[in-house]
C-alpha positions as CSV (number, residue, x, y, z in Angstrom):
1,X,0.0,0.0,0.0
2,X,1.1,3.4,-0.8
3,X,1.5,5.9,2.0
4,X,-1.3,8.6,1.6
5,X,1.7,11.6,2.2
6,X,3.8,9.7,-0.7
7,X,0.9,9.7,-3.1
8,X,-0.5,13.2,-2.4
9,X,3.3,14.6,-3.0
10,X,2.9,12.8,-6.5
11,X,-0.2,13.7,-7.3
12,X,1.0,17.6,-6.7
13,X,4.0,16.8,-8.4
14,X,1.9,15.7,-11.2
15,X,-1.4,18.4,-11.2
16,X,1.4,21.2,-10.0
17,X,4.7,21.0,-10.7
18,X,5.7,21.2,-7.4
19,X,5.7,20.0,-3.8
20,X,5.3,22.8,-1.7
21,X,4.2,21.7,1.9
22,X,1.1,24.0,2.0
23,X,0.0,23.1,-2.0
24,X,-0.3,19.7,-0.4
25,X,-2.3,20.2,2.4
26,X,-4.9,22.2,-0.1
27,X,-4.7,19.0,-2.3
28,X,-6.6,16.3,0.5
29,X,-9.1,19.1,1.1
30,X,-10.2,19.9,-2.0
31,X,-12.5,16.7,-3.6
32,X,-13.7,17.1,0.0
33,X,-14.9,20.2,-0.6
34,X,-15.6,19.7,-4.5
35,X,-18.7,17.3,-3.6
36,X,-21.1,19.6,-2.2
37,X,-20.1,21.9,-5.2
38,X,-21.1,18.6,-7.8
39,X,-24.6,18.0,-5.8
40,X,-25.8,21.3,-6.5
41,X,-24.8,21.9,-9.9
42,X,-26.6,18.0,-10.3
43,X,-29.7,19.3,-8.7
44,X,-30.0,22.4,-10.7
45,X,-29.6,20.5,-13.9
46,X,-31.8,17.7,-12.5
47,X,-34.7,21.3,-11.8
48,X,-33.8,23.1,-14.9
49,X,-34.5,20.2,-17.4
50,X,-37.8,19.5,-15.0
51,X,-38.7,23.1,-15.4
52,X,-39.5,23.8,-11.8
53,X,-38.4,27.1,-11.8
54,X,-39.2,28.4,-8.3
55,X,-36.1,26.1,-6.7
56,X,-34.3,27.4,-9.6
57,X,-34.6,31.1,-8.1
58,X,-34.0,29.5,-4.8
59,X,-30.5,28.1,-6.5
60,X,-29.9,31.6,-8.0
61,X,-30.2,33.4,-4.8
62,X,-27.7,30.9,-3.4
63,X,-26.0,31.2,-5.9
64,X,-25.8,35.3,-5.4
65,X,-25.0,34.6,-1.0
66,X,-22.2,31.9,-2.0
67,X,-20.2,34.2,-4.6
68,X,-20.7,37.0,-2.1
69,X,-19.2,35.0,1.0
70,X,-16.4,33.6,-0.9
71,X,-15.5,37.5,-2.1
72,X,-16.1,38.1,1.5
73,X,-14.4,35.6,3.7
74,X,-12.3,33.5,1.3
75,X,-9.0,36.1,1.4
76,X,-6.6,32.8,1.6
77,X,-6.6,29.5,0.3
78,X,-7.3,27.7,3.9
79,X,-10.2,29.7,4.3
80,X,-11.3,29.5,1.0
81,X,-11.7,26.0,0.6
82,X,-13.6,26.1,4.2
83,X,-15.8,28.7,3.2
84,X,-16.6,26.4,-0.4
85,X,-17.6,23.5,1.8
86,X,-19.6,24.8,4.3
87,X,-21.2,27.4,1.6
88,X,-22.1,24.8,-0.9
89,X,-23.3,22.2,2.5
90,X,-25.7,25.1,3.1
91,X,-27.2,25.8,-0.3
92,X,-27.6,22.1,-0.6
93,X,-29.7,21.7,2.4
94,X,-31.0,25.1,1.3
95,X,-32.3,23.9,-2.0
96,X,-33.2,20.0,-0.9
97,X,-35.5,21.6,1.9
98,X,-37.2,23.9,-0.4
99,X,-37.7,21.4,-3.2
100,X,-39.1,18.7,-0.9
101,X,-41.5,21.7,1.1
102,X,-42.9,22.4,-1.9
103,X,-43.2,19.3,-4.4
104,X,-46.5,18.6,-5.1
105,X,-47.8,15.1,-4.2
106,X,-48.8,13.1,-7.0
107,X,-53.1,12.8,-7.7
108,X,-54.2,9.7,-6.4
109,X,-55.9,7.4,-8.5
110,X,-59.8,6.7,-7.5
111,X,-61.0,2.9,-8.3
């Protein structure tokens, strides 16, 4: 088994050119904080081909608060990538809550 430090200085050698300590420690953060960021661009896909267009406003607006606290907040690359998570973990929950308060339950069939 490859050691994980062995294989991340590889992989940054690879991706970056370079080994730089800090580089590396960005490099096991960042698919952490990548998957929220694929979940919502999935949903809003998933509600723009299905034409429900009031969560799509919902995903705009989050859209609008997550750029603004990542201008805000993110001013170096630690912070940035903890802002990114816990930003796109909110508009997820956000969005998911939203979309299931207001889905409309399917007609039931009368025999």
């Amino acid at each position: 088994m490859i050691p994980r430090r062995a294989l991340t200085a590889a992989l940054g050698c690879l991706l970056l050119s370079r080994t730089d300590p800090t580089v590396l420690s960005l490099l096991n953060r960042f698919p952490v904080a990548m998957i929220p960021v694929g979940l919502l661009q999935a949903a809003s896909v998933y509600l723009l081909a299905s034409r429900r267009f009031a969560p799509c406003l919902v995903y705009g607006a989050c859209g609008v608060v997550y750029a603004g606290a990542l201008t805000w907040w993110g001013r170096d690359a630690q912070t940035l990538l903890t802002v990114i998570q816990i930003g796109a973990t909110a508009a997820v929950v956000v969005l998911g809550s939203f979309t299931l308060l207001t889905r409309k339950s399917a007609p039931r069939k009368s025999e």
